[in-house]
Backbone bond lengths (Angstrom), bond angles and torsions (degrees), N, CA, C in turn:
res aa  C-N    CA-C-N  psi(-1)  N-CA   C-N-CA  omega(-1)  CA-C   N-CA-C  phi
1 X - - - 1.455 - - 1.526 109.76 -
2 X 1.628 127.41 143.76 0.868 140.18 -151.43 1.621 106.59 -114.63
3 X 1.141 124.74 96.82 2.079 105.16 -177.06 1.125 103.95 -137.77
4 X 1.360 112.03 133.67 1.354 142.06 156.56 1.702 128.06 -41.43
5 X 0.839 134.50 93.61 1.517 104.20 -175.99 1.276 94.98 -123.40
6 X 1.557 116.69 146.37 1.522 134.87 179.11 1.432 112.73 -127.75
7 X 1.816 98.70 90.50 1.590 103.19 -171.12 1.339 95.86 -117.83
8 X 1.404 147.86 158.60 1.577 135.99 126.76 1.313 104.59 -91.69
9 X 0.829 155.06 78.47 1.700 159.22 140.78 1.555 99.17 -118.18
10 X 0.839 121.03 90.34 1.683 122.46 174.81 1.742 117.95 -45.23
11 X 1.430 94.48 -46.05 1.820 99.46 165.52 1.087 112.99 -42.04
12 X 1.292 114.21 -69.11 1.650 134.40 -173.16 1.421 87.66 -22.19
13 X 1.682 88.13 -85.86 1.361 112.39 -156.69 1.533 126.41 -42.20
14 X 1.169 119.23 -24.90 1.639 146.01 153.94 1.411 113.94 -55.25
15 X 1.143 118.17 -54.99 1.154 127.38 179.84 1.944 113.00 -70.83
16 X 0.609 119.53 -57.22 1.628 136.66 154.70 1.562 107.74 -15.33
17 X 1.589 92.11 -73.04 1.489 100.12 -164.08 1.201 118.64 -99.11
18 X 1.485 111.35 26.27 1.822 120.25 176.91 1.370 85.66 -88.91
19 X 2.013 124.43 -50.64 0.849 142.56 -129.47 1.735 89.33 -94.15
20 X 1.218 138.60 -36.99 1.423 153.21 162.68 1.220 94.67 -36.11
21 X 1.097 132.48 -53.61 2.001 131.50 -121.45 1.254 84.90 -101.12
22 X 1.349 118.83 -55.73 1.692 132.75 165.75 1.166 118.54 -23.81
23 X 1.615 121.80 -52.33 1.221 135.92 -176.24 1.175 102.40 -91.88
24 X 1.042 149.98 16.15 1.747 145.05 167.91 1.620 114.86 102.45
25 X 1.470 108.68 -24.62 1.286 115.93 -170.03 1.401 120.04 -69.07
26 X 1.510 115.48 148.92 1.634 117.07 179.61 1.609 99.12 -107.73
27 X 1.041 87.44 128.11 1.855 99.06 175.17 1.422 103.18 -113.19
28 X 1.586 84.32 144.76 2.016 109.29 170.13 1.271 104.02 -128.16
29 X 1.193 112.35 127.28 2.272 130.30 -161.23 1.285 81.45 -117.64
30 X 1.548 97.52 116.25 1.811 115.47 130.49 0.957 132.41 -112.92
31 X 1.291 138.23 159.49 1.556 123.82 -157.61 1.638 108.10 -120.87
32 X 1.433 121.28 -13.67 1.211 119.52 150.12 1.385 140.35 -160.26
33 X 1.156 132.91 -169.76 1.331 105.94 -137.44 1.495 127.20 -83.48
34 X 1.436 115.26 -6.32 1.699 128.24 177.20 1.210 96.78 -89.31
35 X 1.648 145.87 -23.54 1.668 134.34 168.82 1.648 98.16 -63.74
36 X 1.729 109.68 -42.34 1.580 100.75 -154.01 1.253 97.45 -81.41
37 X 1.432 134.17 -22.97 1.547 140.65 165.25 1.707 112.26 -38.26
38 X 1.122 104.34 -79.44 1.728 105.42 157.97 1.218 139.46 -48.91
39 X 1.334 108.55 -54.21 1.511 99.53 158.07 1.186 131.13 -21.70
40 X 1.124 111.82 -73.32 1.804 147.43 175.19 1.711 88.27 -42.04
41 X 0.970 115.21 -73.84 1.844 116.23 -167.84 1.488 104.27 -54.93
42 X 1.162 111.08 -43.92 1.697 92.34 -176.29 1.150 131.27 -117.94
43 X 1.709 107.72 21.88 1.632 122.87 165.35 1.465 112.42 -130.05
44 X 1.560 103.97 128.74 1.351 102.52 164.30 1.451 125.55 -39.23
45 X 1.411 122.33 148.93 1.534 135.35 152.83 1.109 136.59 176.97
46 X 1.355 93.19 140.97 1.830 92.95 -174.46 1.461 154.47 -56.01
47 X 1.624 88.69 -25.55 1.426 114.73 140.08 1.200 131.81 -179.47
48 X 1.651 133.20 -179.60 1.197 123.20 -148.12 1.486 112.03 -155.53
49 X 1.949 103.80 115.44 1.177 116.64 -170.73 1.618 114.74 -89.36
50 X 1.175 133.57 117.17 0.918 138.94 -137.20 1.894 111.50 -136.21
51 X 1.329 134.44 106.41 1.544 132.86 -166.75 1.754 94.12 -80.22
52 X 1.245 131.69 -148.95 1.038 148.34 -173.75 1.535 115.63 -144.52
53 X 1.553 100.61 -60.70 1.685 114.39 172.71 1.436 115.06 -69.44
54 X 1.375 107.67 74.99 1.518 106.42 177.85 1.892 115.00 -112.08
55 X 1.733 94.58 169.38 1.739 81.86 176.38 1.371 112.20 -104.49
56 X 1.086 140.31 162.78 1.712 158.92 -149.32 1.584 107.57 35.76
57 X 1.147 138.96 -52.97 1.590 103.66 148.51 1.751 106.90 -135.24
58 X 1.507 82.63 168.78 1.886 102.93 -167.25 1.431 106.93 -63.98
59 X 1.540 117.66 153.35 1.757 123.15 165.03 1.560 102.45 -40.08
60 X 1.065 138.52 -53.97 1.438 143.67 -161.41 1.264 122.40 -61.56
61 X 1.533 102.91 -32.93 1.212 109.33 -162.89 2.043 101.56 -104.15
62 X 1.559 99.08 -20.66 1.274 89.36 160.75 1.690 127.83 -92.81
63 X 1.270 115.38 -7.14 1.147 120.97 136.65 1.321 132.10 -23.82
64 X 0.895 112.04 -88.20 1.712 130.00 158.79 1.002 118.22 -36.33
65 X 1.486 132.91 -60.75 1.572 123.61 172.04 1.534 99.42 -60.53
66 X 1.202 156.77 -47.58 1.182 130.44 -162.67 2.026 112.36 -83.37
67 X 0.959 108.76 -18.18 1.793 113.09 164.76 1.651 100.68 -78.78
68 X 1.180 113.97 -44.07 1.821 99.22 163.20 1.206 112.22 -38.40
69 X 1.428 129.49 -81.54 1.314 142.86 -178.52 1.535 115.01 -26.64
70 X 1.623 108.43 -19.72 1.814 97.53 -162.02 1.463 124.95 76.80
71 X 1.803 102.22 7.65 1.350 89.46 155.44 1.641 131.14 -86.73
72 X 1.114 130.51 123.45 1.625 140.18 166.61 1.285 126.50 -69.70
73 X 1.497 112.86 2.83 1.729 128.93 177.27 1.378 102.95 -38.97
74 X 1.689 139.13 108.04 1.340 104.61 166.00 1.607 130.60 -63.12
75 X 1.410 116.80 139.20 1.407 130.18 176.73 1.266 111.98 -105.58
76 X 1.280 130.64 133.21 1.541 163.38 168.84 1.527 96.62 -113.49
77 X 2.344 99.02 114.49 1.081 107.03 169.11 1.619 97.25 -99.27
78 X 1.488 99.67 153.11 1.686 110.02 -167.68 1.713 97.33 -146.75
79 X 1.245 90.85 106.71 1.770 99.95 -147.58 1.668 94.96 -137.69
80 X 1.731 111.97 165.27 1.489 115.69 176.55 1.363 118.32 -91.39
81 X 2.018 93.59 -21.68 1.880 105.71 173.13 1.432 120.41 -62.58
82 X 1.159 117.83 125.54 1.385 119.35 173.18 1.442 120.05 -123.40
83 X 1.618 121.40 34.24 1.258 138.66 -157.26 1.585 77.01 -105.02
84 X 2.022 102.09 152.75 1.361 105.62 -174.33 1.851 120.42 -76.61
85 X 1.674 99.92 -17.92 1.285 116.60 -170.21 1.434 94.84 -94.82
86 X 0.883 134.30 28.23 1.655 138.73 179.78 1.916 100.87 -120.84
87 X 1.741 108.31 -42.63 1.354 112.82 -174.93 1.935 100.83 -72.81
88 X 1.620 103.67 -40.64 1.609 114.64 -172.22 1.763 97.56 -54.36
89 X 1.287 95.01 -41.68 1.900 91.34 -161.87 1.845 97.25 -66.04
90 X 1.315 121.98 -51.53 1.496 113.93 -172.56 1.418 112.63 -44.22
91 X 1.558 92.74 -44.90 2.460 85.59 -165.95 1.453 78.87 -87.69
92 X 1.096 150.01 -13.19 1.788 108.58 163.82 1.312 128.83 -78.81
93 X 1.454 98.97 -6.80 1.660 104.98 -171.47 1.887 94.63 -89.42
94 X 1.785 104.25 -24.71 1.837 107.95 177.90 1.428 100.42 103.19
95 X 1.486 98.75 40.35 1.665 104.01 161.31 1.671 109.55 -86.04
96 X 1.123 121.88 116.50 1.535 126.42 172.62 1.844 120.92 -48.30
97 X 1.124 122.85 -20.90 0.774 141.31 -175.50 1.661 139.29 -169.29
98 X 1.365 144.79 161.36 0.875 116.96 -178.05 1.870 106.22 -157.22
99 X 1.559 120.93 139.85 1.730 113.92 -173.32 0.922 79.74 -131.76
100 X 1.703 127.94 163.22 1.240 166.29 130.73 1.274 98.22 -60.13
101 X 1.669 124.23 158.25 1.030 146.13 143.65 1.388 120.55 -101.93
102 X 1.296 126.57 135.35 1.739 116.24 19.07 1.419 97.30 -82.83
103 X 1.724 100.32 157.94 1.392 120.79 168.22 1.578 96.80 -156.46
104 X 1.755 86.20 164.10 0.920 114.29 -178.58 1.965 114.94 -85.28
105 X 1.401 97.74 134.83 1.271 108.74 175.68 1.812 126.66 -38.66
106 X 1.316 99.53 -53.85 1.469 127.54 -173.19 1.671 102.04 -59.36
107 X 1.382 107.84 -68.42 1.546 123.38 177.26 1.968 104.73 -46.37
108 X 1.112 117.74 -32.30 1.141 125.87 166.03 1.351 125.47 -25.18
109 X 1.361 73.69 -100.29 2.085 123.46 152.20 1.655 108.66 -19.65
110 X 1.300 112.96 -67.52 1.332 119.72 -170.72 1.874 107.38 -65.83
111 X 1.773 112.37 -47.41 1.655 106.39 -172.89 2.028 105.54 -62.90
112 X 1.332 86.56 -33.88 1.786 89.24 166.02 1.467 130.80 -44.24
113 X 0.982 90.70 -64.57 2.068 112.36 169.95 1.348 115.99 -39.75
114 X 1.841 100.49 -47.41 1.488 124.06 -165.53 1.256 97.33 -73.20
115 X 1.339 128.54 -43.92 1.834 133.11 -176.78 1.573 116.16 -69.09
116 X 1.076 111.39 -49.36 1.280 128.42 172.77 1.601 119.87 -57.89
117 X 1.376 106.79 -49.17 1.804 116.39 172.04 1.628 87.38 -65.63
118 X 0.852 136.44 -75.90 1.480 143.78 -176.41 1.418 119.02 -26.12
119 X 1.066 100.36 -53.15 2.104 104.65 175.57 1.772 101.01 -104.85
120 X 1.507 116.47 14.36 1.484 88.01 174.26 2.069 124.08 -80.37
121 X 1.534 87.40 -3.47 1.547 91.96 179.92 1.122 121.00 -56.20
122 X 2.054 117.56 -24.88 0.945 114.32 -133.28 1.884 86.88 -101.45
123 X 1.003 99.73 -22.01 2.021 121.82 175.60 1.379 92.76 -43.69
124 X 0.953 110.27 146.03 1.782 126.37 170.51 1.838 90.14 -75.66
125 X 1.138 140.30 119.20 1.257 140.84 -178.47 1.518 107.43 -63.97
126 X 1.761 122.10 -50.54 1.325 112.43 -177.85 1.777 116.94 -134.58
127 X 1.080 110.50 141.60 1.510 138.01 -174.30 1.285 105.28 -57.66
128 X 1.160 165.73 73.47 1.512 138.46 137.47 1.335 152.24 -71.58
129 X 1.466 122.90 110.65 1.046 134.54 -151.60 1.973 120.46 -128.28
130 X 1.809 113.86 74.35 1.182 84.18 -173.95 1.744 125.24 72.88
131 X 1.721 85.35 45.40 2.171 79.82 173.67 2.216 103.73 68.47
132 X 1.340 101.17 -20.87 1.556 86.34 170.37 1.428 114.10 -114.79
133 X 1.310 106.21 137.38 1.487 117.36 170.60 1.508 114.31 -142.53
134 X 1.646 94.67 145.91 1.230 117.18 -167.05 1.693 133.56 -117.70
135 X 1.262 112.78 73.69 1.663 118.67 -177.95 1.449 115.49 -14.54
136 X 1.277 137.50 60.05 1.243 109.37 -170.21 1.797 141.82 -57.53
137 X 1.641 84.21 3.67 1.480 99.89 -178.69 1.566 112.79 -93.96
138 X 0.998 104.12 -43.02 1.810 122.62 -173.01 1.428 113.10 -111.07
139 X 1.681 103.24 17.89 1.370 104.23 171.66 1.927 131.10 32.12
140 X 1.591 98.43 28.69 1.500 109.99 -179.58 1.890 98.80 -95.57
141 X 1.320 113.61 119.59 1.166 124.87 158.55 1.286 122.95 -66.92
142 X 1.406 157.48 -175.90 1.210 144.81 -159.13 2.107 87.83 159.83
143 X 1.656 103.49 105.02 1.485 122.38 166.51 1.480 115.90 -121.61
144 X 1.466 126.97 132.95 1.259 109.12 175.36 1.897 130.74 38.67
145 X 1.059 110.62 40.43 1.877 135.05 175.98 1.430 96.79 68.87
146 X 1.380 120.07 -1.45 1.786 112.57 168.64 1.783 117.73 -103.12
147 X 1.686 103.78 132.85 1.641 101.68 -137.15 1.641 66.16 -126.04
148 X 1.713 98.06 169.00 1.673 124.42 -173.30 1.123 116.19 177.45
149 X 1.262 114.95 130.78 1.882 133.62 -179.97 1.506 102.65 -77.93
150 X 1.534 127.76 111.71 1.171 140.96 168.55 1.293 113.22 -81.08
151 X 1.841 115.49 142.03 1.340 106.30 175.68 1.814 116.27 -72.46
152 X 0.705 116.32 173.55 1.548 125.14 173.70 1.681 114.16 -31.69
153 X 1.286 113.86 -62.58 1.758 136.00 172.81 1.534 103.88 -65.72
154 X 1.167 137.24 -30.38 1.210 129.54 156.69 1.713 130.56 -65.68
155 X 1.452 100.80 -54.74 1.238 117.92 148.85 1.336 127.94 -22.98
156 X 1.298 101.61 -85.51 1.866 112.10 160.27 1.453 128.92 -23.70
157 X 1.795 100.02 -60.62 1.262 106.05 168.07 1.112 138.90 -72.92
158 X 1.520 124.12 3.66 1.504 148.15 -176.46 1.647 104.43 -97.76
159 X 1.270 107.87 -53.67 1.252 116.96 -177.80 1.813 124.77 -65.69
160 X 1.298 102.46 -16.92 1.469 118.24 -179.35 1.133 97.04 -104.32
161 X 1.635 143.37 1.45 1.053 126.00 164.83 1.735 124.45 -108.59
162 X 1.572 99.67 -10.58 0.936 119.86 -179.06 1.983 114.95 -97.80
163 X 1.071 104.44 -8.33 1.333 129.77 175.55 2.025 118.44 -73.32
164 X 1.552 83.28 -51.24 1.269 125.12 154.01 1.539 132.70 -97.57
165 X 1.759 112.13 72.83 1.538 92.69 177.53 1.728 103.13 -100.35
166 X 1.292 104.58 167.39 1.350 119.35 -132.28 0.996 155.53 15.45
167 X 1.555 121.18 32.37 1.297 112.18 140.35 1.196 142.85 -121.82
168 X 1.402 116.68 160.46 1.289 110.18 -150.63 1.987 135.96 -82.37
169 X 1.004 83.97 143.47 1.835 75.92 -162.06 1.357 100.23 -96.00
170 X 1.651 129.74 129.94 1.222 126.52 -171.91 1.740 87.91 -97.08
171 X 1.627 104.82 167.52 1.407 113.06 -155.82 1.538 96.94 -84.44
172 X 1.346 129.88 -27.78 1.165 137.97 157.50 1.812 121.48 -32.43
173 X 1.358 83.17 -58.53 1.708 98.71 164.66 1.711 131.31 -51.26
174 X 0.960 98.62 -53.93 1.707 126.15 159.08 1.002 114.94 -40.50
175 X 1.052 109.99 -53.11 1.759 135.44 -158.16 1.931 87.18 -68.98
176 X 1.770 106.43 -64.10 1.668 97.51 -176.61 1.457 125.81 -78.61
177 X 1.548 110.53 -2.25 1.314 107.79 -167.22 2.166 93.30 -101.65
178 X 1.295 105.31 -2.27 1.675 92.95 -162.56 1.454 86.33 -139.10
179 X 1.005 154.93 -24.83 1.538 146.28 163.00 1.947 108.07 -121.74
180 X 1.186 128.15 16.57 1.541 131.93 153.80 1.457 79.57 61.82
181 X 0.973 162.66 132.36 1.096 154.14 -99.89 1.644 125.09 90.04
182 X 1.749 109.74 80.42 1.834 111.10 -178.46 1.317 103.54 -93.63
183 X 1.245 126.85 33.90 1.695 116.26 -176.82 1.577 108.00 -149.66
184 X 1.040 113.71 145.27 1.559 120.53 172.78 1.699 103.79 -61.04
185 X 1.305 118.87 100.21 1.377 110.27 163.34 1.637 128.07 -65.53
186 X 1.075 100.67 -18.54 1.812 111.99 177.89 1.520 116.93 79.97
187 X 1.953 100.75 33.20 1.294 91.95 174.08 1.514 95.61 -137.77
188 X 1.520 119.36 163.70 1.299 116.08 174.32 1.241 114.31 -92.52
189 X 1.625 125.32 78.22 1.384 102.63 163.62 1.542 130.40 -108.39
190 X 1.726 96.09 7.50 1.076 92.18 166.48 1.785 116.08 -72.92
191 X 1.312 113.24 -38.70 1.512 116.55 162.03 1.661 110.47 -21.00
192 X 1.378 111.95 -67.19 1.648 136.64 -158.87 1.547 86.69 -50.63
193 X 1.577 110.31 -76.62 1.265 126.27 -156.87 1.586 106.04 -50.51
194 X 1.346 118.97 -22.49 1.745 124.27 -176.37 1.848 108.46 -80.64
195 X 1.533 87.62 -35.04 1.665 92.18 -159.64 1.856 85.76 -72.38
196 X 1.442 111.33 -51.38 1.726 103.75 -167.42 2.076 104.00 -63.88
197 X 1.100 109.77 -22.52 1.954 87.75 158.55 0.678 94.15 -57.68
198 X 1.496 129.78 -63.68 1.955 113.55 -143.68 1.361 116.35 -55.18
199 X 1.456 116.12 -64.69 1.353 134.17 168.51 1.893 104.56 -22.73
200 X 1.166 111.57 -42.74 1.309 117.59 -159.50 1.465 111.37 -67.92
201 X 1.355 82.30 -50.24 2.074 109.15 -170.58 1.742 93.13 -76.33
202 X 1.092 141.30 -37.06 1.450 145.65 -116.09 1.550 90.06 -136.34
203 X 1.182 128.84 -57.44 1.239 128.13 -146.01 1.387 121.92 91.05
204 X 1.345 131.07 150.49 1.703 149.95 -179.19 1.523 90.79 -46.90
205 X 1.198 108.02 -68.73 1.746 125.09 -171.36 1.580 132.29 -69.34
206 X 1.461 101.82 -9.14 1.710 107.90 -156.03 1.455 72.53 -93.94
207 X 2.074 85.75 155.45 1.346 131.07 -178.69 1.555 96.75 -108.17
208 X 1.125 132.41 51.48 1.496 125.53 -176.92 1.522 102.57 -132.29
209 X 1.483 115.02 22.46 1.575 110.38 166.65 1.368 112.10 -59.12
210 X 1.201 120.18 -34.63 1.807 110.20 177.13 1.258 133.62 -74.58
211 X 1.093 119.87 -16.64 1.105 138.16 157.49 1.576 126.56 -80.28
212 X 1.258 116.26 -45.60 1.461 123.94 163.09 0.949 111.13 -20.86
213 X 1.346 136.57 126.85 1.338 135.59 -177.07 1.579 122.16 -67.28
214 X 1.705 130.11 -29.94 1.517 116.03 167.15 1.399 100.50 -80.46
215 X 1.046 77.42 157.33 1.787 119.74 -171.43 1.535 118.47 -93.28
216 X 1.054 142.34 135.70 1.803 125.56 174.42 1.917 86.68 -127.46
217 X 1.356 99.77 138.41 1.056 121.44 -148.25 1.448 108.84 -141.75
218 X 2.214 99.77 71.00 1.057 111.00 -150.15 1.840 136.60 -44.57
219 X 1.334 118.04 130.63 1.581 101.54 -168.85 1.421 111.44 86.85
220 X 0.878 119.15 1.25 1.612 118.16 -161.59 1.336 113.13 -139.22
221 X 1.376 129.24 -71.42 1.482 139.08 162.24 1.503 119.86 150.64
222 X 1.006 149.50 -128.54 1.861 130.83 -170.69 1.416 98.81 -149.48
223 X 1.357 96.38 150.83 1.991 113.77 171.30 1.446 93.04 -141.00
224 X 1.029 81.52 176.65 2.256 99.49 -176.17 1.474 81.81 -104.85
225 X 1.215 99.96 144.63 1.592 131.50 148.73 1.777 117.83 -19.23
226 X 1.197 106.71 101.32 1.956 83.26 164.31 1.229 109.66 -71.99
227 X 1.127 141.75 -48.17 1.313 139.36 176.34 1.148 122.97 -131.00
């Protein structure tokens, strides 16, 4: 599972996403509210934890711009307000849910699960792209009649490329959309993480890298095939 969270409290936000990682989930941290505004618009996710007291604009108001847009992502506001006209304003603005702080991690975790099982019907269940398809539920890939369960970070990174075929994803990009990650760490794992799809879909031994549908896109980083 894929979630957004738009906190500036760095604790929080630490605390949150130790507790995410635990539970399987990949988190992407913004710290206020015009990064988490965009974010949200131009990356998939499954759902999206969202504060209120933010700096350059408020939880509320990015609320609202993203139900403008037609996105249906469920959002969980996770906020310090606990005034009743504070809970009224979120589900009118089409907040799915809503906790006060402090809370508990677990209780979190679980209304998440509950939103997500809840709107996953509405997800196109599988990807097809060119001989590749992608379970998005059971995370089983399927290349040329040889099929494989991807971890989560593989997953992710399959699905954002396949979401997007042809264009190109620089490894930088990758790097923040599949390990949250805004900085060149100086290691190749986005390389690693490309070569073990292949291997997966392909086999140790197969000669079908050219054909394989991603692309490496020397100096630059990989897209799938438009055609």
């Amino acid at each position: 599972m894929h979630v957004l969270m738009v906190e500036d409290e760095q604790k929080i936000a630490d605390f949150v996403m130790s507790g995410f990682n635990a539970a399987g989930f990949i988190t992407h941290h913004e710290v206020d509210g015009f990064r988490g505004l965009n974010t949200a618009l131009i990356q998939p996710f499954d759902a999206i934890v969202l504060d209120v007291s933010l700096p350059l604009m408020d939880g509320f108001k990015v609320l609202s711009e993203i139900r403008r847009h037609g996105l249906t992502t469920p959002i969980v506001i996770l906020t310090a307000r606990t005034e009743l006209n504070d809970r009224l304003t979120a589900f009118e603005l089409g907040a799915d849910d809503y906790l006060p702080k402090p809370f508990f991690i677990e209780e979190l975790i679980i209304r998440l699960k509950t939103l997500i099982n809840r709107t996953s019907g509405q997800l196109e269940k599988t990807i097809h792209h060119q001989g590749l398809t992608l379970d998005r539920f059971s995370r089983i890939a399927t290349w040329g009649g040889r099929s494989a369960t991807l971890t989560q970070r593989e997953f992710v990174l399959l699905e954002c490329l396949m979401l997007s075929p042809g264009q190109i994803f620089t490894r930088q990009k990758i790097l923040n959309r599949v390990w949250n990650v805004d900085f060149d760490p100086g290691t190749n794992v986005v390389d690693v993480c490309i070569q073990r799809l292949r291997k997966k879909l392909t086999g140790p031994n197969s000669s079908c890298d050219d054909v394989f549908p991603i692309e490496t896109i020397r100096g630059v980083g990989y897209r799938l095939k438009k055609h």
